[in-house]
Backbone atoms as SQL, in Angstrom:
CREATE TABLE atoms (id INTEGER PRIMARY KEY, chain TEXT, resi INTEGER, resn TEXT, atom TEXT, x REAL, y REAL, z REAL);
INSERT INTO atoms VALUES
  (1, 'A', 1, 'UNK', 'N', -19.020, 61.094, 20.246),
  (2, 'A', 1, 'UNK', 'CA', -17.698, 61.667, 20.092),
  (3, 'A', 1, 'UNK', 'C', -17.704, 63.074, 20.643),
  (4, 'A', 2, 'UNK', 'N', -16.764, 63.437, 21.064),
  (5, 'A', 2, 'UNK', 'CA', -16.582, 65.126, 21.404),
  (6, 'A', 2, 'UNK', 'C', -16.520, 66.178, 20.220),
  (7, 'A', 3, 'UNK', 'N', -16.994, 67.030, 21.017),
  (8, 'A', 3, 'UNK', 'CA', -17.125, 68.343, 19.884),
  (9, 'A', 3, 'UNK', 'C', -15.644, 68.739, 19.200),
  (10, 'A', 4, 'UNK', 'N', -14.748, 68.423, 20.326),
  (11, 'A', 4, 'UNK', 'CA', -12.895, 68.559, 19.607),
  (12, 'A', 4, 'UNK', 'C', -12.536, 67.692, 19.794),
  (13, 'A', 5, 'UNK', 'N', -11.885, 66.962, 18.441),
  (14, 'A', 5, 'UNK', 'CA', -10.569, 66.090, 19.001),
  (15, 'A', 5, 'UNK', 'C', -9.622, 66.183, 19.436),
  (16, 'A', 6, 'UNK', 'N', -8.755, 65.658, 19.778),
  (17, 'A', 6, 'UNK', 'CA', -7.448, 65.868, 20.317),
  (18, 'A', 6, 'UNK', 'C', -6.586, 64.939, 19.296),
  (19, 'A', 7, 'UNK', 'N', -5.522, 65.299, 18.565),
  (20, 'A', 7, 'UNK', 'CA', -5.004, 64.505, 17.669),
  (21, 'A', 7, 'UNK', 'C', -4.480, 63.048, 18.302),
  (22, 'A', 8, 'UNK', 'N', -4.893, 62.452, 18.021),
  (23, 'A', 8, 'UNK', 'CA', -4.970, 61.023, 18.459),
  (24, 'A', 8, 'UNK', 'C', -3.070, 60.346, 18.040),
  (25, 'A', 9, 'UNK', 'N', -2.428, 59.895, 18.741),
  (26, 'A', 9, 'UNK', 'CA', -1.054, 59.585, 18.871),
  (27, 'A', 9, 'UNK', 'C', -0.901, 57.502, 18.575),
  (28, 'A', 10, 'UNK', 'N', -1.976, 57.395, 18.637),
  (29, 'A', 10, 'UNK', 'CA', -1.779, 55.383, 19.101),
  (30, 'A', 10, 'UNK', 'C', -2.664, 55.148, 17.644),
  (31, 'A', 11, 'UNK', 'N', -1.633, 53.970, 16.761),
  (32, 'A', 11, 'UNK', 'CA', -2.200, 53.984, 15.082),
  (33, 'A', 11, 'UNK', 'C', -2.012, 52.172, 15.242),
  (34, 'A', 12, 'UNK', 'N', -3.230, 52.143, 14.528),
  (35, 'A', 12, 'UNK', 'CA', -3.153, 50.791, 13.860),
  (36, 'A', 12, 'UNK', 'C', -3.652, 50.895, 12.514),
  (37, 'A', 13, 'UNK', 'N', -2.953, 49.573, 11.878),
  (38, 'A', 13, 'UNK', 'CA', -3.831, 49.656, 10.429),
  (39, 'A', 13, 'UNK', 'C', -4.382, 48.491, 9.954),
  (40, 'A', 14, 'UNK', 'N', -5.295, 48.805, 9.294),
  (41, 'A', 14, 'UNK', 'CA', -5.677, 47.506, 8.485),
  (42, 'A', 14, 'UNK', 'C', -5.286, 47.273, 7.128),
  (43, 'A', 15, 'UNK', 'N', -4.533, 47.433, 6.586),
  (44, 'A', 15, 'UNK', 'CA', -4.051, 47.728, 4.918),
  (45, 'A', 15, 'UNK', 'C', -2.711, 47.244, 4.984),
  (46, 'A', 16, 'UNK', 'N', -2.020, 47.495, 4.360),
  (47, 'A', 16, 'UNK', 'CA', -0.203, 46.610, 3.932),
  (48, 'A', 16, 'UNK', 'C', -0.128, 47.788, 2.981),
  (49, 'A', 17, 'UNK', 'N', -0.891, 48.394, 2.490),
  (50, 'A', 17, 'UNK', 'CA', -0.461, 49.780, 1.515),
  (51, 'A', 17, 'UNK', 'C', -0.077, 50.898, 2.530),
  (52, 'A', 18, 'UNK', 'N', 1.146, 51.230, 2.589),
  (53, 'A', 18, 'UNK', 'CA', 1.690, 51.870, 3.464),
  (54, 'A', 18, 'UNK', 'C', 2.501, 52.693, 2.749),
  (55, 'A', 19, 'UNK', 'N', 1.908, 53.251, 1.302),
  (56, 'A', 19, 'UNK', 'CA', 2.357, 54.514, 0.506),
  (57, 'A', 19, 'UNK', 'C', 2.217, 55.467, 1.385),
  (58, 'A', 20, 'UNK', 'N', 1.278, 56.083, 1.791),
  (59, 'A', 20, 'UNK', 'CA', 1.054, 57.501, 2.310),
  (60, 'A', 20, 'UNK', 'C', 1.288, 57.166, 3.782),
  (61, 'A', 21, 'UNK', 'N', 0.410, 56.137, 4.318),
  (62, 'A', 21, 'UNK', 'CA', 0.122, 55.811, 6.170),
  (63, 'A', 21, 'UNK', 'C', 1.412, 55.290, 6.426),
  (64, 'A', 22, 'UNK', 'N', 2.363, 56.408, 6.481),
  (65, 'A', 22, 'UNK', 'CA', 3.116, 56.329, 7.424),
  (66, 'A', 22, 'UNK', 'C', 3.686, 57.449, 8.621),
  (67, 'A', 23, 'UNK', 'N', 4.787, 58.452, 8.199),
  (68, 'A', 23, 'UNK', 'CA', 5.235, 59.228, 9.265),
  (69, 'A', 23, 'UNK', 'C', 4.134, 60.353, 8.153),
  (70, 'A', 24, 'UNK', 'N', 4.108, 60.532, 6.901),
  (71, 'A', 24, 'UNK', 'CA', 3.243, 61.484, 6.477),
  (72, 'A', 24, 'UNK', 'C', 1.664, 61.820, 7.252),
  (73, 'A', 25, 'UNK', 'N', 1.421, 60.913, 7.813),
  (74, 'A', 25, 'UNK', 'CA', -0.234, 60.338, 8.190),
  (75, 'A', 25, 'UNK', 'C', -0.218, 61.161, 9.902),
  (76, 'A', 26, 'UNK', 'N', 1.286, 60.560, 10.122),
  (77, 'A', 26, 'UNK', 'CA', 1.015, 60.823, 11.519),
  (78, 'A', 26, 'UNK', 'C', 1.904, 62.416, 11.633),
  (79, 'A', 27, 'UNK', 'N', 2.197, 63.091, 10.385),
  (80, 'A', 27, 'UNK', 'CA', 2.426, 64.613, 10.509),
  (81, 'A', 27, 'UNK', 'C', 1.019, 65.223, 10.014),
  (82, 'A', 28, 'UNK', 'N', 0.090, 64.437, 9.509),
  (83, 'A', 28, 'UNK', 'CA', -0.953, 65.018, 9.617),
  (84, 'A', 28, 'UNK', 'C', -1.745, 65.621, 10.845),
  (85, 'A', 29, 'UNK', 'N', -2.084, 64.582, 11.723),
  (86, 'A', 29, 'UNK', 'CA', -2.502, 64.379, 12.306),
  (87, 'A', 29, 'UNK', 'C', -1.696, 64.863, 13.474),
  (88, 'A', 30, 'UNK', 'N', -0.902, 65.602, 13.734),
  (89, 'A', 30, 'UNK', 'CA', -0.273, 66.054, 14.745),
  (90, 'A', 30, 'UNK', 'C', -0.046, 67.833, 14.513),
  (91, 'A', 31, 'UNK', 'N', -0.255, 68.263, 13.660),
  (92, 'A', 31, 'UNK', 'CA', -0.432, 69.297, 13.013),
  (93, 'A', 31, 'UNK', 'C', -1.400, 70.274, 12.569),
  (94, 'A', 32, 'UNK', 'N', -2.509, 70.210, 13.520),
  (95, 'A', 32, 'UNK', 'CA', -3.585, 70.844, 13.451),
  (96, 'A', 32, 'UNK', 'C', -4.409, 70.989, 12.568),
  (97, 'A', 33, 'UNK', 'N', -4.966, 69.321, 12.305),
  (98, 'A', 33, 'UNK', 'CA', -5.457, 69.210, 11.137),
  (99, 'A', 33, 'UNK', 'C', -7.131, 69.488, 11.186),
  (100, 'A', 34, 'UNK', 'N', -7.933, 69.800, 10.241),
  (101, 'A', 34, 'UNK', 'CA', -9.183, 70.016, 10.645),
  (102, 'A', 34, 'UNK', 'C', -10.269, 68.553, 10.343),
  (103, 'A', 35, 'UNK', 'N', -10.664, 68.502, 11.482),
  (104, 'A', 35, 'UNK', 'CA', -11.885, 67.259, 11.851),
  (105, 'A', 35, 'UNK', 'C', -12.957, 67.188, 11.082),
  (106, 'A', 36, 'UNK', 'N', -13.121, 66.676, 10.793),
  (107, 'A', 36, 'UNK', 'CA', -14.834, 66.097, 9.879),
  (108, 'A', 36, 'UNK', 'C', -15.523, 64.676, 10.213),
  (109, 'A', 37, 'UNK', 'N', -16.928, 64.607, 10.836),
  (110, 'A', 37, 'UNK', 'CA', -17.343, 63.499, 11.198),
  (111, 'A', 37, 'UNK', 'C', -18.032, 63.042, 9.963),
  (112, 'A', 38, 'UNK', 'N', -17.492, 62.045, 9.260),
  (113, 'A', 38, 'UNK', 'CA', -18.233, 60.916, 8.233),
  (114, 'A', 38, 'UNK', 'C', -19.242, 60.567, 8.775),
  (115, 'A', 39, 'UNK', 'N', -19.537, 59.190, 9.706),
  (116, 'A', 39, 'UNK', 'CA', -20.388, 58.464, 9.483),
  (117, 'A', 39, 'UNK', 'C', -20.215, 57.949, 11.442),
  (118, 'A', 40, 'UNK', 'N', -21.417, 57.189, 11.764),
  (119, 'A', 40, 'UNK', 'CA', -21.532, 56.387, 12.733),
  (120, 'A', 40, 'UNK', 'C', -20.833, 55.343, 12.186),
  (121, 'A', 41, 'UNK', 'N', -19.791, 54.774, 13.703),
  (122, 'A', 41, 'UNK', 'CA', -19.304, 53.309, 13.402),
  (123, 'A', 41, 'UNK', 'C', -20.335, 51.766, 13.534),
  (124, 'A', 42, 'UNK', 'N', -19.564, 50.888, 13.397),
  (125, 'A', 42, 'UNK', 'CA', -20.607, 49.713, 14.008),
  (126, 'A', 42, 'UNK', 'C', -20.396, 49.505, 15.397),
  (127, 'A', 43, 'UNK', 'N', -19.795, 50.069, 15.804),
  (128, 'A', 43, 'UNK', 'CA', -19.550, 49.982, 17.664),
  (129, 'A', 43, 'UNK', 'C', -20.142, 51.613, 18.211),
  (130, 'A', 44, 'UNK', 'N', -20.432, 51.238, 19.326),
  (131, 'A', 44, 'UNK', 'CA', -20.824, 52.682, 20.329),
  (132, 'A', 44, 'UNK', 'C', -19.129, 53.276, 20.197),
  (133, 'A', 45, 'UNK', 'N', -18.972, 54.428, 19.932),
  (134, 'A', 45, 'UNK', 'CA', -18.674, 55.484, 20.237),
  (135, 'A', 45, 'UNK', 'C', -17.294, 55.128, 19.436),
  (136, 'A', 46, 'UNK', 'N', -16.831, 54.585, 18.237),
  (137, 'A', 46, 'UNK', 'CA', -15.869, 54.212, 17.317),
  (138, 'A', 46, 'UNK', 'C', -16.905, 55.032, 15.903),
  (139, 'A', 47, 'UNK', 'N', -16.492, 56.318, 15.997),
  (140, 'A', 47, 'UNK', 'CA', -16.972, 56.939, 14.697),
  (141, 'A', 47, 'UNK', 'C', -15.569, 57.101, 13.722),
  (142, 'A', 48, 'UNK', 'N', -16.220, 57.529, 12.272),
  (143, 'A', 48, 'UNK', 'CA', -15.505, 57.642, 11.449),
  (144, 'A', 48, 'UNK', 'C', -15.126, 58.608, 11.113),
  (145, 'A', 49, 'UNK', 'N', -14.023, 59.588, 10.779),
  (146, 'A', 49, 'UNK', 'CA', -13.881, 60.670, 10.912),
  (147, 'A', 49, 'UNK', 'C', -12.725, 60.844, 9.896),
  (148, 'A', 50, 'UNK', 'N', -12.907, 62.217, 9.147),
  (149, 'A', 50, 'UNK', 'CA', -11.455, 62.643, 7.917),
  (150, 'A', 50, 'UNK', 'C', -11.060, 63.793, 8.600),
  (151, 'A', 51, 'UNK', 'N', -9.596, 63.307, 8.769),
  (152, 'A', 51, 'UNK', 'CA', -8.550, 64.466, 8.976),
  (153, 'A', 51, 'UNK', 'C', -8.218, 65.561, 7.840),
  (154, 'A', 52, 'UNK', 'N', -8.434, 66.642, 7.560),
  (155, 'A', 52, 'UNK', 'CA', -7.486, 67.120, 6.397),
  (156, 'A', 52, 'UNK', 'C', -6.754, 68.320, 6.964),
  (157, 'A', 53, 'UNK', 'N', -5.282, 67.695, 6.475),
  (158, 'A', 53, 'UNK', 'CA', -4.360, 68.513, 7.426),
  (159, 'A', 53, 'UNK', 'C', -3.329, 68.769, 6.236),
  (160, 'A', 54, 'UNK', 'N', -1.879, 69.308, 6.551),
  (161, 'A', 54, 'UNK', 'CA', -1.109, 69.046, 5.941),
  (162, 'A', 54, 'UNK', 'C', 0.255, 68.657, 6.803),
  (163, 'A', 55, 'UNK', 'N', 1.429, 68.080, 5.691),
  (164, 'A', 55, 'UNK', 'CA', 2.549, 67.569, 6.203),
  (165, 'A', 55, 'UNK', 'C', 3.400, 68.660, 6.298),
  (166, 'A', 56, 'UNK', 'N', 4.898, 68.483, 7.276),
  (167, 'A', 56, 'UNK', 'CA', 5.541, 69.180, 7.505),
  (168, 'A', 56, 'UNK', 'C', 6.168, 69.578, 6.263),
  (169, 'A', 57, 'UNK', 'N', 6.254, 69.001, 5.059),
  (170, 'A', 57, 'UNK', 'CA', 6.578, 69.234, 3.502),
  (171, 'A', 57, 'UNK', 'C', 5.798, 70.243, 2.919),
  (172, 'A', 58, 'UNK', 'N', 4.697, 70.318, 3.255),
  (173, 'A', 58, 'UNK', 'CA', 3.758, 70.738, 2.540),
  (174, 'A', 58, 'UNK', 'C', 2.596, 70.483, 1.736),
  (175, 'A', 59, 'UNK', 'N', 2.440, 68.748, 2.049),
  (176, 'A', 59, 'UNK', 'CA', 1.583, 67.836, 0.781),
  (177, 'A', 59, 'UNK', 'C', -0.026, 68.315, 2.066),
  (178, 'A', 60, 'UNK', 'N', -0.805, 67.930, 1.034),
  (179, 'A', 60, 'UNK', 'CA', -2.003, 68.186, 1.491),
  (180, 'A', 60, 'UNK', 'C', -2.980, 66.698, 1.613),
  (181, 'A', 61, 'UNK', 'N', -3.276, 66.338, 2.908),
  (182, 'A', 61, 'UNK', 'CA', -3.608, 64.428, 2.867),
  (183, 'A', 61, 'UNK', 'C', -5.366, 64.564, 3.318),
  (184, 'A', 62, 'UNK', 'N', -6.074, 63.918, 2.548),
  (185, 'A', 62, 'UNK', 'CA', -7.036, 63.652, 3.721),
  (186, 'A', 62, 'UNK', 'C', -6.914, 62.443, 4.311),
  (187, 'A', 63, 'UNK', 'N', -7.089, 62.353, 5.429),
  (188, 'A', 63, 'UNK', 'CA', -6.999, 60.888, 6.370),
  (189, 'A', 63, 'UNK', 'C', -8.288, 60.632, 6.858),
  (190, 'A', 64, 'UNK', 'N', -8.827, 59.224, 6.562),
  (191, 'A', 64, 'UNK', 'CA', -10.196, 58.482, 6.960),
  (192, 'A', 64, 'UNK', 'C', -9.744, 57.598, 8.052),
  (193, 'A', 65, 'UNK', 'N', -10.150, 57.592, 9.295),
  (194, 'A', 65, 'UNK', 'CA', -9.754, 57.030, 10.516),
  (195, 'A', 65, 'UNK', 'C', -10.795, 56.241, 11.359),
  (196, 'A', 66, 'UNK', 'N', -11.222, 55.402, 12.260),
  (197, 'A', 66, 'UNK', 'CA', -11.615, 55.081, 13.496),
  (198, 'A', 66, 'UNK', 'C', -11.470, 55.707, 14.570),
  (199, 'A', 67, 'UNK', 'N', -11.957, 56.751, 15.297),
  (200, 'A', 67, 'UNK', 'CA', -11.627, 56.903, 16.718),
  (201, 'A', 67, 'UNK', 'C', -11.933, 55.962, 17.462),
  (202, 'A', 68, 'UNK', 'N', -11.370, 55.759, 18.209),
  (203, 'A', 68, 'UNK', 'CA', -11.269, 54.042, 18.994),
  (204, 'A', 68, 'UNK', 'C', -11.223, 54.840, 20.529),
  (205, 'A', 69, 'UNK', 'N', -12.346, 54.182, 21.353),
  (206, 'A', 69, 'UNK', 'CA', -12.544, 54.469, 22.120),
  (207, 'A', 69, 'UNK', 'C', -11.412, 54.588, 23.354),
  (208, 'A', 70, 'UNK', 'N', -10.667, 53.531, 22.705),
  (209, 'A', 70, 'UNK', 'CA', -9.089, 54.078, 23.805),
  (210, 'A', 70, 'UNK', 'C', -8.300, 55.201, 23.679),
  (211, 'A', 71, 'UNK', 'N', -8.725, 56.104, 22.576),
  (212, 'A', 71, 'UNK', 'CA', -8.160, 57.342, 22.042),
  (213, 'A', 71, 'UNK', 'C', -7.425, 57.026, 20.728),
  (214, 'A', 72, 'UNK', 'N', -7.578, 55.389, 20.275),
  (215, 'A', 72, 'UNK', 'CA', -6.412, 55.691, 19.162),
  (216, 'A', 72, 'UNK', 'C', -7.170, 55.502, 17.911),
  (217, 'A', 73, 'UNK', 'N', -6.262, 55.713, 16.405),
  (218, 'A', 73, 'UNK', 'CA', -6.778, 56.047, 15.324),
  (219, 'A', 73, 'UNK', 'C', -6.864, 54.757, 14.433),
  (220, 'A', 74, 'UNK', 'N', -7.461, 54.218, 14.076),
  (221, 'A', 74, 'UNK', 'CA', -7.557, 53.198, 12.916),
  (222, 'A', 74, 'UNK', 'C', -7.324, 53.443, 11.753),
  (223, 'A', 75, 'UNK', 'N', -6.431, 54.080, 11.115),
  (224, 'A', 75, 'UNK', 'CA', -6.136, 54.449, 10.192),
  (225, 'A', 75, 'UNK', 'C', -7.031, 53.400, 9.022),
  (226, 'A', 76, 'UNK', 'N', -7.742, 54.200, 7.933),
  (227, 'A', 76, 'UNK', 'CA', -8.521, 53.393, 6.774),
  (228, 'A', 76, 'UNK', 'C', -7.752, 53.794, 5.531),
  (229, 'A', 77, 'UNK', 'N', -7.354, 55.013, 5.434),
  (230, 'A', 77, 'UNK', 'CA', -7.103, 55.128, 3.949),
  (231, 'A', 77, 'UNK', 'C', -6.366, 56.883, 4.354),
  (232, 'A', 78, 'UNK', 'N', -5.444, 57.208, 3.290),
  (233, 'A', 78, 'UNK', 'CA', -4.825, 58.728, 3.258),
  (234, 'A', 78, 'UNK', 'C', -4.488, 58.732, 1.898),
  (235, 'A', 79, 'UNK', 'N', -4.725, 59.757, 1.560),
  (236, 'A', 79, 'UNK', 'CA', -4.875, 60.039, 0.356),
  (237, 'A', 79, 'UNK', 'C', -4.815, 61.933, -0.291),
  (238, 'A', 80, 'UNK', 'N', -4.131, 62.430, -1.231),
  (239, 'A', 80, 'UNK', 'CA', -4.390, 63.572, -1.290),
  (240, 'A', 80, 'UNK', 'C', -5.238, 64.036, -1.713),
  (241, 'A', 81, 'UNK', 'N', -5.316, 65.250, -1.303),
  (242, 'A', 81, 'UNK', 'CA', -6.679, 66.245, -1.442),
  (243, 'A', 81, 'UNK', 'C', -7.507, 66.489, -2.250),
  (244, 'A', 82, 'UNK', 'N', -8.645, 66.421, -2.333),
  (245, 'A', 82, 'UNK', 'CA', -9.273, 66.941, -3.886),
  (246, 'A', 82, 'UNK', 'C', -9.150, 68.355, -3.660),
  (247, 'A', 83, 'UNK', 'N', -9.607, 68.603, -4.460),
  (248, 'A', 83, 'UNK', 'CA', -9.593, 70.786, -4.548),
  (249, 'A', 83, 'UNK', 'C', -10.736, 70.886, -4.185),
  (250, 'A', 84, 'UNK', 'N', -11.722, 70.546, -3.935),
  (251, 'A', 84, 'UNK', 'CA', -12.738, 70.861, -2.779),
  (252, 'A', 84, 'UNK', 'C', -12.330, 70.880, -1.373),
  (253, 'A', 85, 'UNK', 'N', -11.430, 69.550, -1.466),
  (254, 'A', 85, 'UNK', 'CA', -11.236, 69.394, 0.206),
  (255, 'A', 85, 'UNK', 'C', -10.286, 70.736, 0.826),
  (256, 'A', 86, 'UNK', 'N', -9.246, 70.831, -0.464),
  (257, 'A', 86, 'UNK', 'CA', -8.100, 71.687, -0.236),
  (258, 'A', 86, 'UNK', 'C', -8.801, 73.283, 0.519),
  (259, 'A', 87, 'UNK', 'N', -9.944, 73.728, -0.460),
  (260, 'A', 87, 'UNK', 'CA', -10.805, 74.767, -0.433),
  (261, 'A', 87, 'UNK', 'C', -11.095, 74.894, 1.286),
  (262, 'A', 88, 'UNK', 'N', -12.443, 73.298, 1.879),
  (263, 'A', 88, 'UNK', 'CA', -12.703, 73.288, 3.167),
  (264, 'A', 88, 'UNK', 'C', -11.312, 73.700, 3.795),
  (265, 'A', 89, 'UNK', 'N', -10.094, 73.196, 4.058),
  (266, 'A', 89, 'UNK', 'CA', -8.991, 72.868, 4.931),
  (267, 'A', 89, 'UNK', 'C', -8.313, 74.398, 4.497),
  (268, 'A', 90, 'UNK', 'N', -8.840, 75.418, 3.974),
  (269, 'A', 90, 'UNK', 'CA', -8.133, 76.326, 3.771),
  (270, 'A', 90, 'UNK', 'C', -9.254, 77.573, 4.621),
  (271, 'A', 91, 'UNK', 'N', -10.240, 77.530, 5.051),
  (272, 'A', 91, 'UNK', 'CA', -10.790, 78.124, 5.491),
  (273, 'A', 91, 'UNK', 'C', -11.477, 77.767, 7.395),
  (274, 'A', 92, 'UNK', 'N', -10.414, 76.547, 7.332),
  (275, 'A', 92, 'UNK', 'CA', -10.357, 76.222, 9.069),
  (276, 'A', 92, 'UNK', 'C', -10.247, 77.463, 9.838);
């Protein structure tokens, strides 16, 4: 993966829970959210990665994603912040 992302624009999901992953997910993620690499994927160059950004409201999300080698995001899960995370995403 690259040292910067570029907020990734092309979403798929795997879930039907579409509480948070929706336009909230993708104001995350368009909004200069700060990058964190989780884990190696099971494919070359599909890593896992948490967004924690915030919405144009003001809510605070972390987002667990796929970078997909075509540039787009696999959305896994969004969810709000713990107060640790809030802490990291406040000192971007």
């Amino acid at each position: 993966m690259h040292d910067h992302l570029t907020p990734p624009y092309q979403f798929a999901t795997n879930t039907l829970e579409l509480q948070i992953i929706d336009e909230h997910t993708l104001e995350v993620l368009i909004n200069q959210p700060k990058f964190r690499f989780i884990e190696c994927g099971d494919r070359e160059d599909e890593d896992v990665y948490m967004a924690l950004g915030k919405t144009f409201a003001g809510r605070y999300l972390a987002v667990l994603f796929i970078y997909k080698q075509n540039g787009a995001a696999l959305i896994l899960s969004a969810r709000d912040m713990a107060d640790k995370e809030r802490k990291q995403y406040g000192r971007k």
